[in-house]
N, CA, C and O atoms as a GROMACS GRO file, in nm:
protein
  268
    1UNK      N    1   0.085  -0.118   0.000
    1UNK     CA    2   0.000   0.000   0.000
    1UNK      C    3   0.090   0.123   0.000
    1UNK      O    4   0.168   0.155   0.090
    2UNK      N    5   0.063   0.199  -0.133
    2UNK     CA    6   0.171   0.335  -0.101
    2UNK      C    7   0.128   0.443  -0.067
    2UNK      O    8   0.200   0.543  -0.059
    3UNK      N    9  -0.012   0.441  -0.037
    3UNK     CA   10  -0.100   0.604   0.011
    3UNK      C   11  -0.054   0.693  -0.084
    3UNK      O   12   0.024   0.776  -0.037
    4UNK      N   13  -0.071   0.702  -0.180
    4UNK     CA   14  -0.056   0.829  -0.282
    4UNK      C   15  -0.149   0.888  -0.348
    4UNK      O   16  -0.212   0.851  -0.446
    5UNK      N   17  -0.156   1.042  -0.250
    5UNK     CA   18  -0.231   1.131  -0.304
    5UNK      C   19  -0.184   1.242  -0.386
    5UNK      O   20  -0.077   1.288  -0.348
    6UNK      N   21  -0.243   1.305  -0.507
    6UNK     CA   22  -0.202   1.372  -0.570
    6UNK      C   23  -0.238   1.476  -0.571
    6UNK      O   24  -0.359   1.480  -0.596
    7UNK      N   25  -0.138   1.684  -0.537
    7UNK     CA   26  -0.198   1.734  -0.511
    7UNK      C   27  -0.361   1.770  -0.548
    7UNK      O   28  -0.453   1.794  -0.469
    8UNK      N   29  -0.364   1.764  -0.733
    8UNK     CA   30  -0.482   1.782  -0.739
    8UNK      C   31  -0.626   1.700  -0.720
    8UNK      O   32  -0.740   1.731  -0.756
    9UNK      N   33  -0.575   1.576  -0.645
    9UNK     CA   34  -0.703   1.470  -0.607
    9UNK      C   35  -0.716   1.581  -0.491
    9UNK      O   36  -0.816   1.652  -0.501
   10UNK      N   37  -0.616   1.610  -0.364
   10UNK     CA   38  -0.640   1.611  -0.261
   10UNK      C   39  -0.723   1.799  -0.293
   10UNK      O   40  -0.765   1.839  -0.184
   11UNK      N   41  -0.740   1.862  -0.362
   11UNK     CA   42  -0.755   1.987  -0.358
   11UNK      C   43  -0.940   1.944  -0.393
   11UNK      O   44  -1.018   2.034  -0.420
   12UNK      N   45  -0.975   1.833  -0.389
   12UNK     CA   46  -1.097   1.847  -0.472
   12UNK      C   47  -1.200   1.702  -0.371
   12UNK      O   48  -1.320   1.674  -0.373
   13UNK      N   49  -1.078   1.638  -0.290
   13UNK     CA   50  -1.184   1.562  -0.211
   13UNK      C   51  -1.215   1.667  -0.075
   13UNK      O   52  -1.160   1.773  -0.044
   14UNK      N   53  -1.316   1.599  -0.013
   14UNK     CA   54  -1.397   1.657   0.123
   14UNK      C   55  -1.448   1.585   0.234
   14UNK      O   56  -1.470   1.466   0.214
   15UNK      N   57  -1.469   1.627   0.334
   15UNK     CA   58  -1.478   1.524   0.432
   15UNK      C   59  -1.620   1.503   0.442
   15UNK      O   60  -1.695   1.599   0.458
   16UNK      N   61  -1.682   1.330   0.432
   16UNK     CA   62  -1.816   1.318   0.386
   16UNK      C   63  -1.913   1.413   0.515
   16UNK      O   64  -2.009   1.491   0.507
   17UNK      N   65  -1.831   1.358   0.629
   17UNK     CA   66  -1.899   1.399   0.708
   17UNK      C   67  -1.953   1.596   0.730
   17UNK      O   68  -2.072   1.625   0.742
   18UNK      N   69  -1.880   1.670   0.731
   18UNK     CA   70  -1.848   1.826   0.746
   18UNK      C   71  -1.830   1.932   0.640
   18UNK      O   72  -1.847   2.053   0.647
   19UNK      N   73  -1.770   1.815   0.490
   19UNK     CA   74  -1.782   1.827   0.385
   19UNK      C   75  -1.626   1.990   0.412
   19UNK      O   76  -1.604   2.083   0.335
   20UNK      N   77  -1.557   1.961   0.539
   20UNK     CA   78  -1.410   2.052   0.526
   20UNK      C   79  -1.282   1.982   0.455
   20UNK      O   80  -1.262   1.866   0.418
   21UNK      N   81  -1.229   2.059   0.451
   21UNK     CA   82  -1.082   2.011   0.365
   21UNK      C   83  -1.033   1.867   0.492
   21UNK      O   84  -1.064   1.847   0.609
   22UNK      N   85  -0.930   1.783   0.378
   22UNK     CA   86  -0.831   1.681   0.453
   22UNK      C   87  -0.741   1.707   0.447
   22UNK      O   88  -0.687   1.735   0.340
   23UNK      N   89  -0.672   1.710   0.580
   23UNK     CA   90  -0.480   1.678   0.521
   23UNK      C   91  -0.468   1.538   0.496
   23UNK      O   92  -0.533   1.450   0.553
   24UNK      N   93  -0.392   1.525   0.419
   24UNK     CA   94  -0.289   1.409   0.367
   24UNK      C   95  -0.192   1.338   0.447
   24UNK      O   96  -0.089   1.404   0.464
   25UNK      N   97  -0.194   1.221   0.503
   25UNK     CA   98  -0.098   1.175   0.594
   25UNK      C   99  -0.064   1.070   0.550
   25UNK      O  100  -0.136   0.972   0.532
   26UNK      N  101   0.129   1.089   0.511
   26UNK     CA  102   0.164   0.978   0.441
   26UNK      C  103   0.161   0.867   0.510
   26UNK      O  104   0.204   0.884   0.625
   27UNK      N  105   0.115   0.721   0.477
   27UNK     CA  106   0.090   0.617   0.508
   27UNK      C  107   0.038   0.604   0.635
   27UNK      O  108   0.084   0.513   0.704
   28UNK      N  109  -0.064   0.689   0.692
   28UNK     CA  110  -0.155   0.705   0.711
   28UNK      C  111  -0.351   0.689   0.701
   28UNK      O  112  -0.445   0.620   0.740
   29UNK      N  113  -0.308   0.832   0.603
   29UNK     CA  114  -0.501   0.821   0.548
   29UNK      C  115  -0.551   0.946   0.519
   29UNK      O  116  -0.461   1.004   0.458
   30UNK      N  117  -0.650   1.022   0.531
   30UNK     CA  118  -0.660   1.163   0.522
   30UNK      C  119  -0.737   1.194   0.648
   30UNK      O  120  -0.836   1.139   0.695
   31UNK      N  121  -0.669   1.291   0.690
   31UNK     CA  122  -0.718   1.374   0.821
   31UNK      C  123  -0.784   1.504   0.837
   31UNK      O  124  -0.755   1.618   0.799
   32UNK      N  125  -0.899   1.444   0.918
   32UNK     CA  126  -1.023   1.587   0.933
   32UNK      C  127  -0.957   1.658   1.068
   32UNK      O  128  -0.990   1.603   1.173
   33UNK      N  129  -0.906   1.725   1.075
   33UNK     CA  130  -0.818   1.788   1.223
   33UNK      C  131  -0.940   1.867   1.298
   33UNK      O  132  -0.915   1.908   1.412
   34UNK      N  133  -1.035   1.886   1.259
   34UNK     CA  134  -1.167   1.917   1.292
   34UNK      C  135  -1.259   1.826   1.411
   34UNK      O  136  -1.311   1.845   1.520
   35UNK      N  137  -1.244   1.724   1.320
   35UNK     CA  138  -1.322   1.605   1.388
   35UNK      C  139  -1.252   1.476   1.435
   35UNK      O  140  -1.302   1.369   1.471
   36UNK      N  141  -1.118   1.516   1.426
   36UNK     CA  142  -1.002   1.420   1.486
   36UNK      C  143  -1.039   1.294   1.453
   36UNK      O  144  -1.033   1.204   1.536
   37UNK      N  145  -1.092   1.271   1.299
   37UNK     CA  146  -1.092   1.153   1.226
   37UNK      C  147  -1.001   1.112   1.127
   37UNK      O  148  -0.947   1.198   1.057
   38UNK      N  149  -0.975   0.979   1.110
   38UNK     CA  150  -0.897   0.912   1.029
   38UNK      C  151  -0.932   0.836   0.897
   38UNK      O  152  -0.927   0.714   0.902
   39UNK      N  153  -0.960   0.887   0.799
   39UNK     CA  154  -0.994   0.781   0.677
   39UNK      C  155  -0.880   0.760   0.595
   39UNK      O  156  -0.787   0.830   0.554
   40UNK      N  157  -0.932   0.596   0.578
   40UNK     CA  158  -0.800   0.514   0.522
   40UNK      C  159  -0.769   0.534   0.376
   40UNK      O  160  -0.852   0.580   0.299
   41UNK      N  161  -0.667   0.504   0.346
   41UNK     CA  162  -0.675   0.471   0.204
   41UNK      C  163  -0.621   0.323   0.147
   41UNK      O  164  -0.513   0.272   0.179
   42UNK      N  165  -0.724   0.264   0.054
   42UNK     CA  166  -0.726   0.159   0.045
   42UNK      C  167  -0.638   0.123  -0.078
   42UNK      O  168  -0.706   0.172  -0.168
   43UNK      N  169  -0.544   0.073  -0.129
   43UNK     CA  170  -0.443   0.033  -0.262
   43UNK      C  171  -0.482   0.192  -0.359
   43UNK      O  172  -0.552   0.212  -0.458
   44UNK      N  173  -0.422   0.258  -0.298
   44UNK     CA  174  -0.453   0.449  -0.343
   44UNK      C  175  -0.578   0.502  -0.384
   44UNK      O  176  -0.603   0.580  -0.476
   45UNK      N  177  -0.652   0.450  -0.305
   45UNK     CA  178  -0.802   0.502  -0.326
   45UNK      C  179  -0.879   0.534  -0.181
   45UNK      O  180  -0.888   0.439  -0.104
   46UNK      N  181  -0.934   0.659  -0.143
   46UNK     CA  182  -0.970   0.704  -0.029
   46UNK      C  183  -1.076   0.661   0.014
   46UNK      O  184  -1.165   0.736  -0.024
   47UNK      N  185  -1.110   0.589   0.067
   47UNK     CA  186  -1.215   0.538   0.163
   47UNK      C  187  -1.302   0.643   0.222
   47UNK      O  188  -1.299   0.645   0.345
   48UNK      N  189  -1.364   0.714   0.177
   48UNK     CA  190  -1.435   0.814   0.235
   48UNK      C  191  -1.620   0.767   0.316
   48UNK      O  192  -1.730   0.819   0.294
   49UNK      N  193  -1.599   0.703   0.367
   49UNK     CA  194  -1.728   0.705   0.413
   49UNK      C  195  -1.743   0.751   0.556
   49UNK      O  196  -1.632   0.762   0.608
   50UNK      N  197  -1.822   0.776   0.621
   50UNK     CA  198  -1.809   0.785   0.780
   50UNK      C  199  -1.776   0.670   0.853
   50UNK      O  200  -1.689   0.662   0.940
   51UNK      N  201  -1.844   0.587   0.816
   51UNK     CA  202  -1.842   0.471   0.917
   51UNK      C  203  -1.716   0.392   0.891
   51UNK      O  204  -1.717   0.292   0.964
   52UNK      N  205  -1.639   0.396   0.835
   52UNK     CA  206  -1.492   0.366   0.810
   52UNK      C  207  -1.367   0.466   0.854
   52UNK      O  208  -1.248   0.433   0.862
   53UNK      N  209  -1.417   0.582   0.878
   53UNK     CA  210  -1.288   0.656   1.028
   53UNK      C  211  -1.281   0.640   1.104
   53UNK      O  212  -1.382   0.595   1.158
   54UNK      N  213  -1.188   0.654   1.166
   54UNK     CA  214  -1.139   0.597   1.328
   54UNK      C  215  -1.095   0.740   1.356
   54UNK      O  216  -1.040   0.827   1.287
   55UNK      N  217  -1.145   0.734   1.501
   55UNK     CA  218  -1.095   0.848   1.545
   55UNK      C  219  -0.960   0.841   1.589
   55UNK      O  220  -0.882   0.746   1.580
   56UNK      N  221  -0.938   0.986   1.652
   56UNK     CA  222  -0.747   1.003   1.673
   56UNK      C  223  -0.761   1.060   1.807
   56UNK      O  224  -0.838   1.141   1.857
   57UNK      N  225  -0.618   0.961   1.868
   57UNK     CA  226  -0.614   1.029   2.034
   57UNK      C  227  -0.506   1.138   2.031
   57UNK      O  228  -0.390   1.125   1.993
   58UNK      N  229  -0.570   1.255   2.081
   58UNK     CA  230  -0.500   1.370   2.121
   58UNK      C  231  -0.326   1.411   2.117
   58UNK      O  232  -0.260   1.514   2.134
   59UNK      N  233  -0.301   1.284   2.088
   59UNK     CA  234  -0.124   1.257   2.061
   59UNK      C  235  -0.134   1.254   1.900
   59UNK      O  236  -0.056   1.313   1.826
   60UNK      N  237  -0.237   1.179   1.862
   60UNK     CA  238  -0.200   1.169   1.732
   60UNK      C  239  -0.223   1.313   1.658
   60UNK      O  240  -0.169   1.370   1.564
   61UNK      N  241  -0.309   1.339   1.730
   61UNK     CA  242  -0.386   1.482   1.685
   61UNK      C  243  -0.257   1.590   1.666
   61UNK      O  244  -0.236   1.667   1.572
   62UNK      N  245  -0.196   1.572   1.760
   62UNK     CA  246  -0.099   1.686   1.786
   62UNK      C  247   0.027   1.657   1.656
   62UNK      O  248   0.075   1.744   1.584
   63UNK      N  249   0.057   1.528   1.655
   63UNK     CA  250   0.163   1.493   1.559
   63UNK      C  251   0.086   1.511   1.382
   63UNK      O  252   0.156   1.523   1.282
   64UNK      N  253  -0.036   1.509   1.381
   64UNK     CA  254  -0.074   1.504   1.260
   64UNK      C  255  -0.082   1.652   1.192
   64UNK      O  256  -0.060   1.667   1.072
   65UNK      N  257  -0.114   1.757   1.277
   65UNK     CA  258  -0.107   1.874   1.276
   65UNK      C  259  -0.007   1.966   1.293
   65UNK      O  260  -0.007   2.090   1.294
   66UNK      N  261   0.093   1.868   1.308
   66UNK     CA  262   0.222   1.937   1.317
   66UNK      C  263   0.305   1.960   1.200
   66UNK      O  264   0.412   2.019   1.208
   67UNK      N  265   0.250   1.908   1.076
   67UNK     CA  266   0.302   1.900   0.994
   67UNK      C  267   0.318   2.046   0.882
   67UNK      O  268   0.383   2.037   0.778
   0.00000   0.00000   0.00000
């Protein structure tokens, strides 16, 4: 799995839920820093549904946003 997003995929997906921007987290997933959710990406394709994020504990939060 190589998680590869491209800037212009990532300028044009949204978060299903809030419908706000994602950051990109390499080998990772894409991150709602909003809603301290995690969606995966599956063989380079984003898994966007709700019920497939996992949320993020407050550590991760901090390291994901640090970027």
């Amino acid at each position: 799995m190589s998680n590869r997003i491209t800037t212009e995929l990532l300028q044009v997906l949204a978060c299903p839920e809030d419908k706000g921007e994602l950051l990109y987290i390499p080998d990772k997933g894409l991150y709602n820093p909003r809603l301290q959710k995690l969606y995966p990406i599956v063989n380079d394709i984003p898994v966007l549904l709700i019920d497939e994020a996992r949320a993020v504990s407050d550590e991760e939060h901090a390291a994901f946003t640090a970027y």
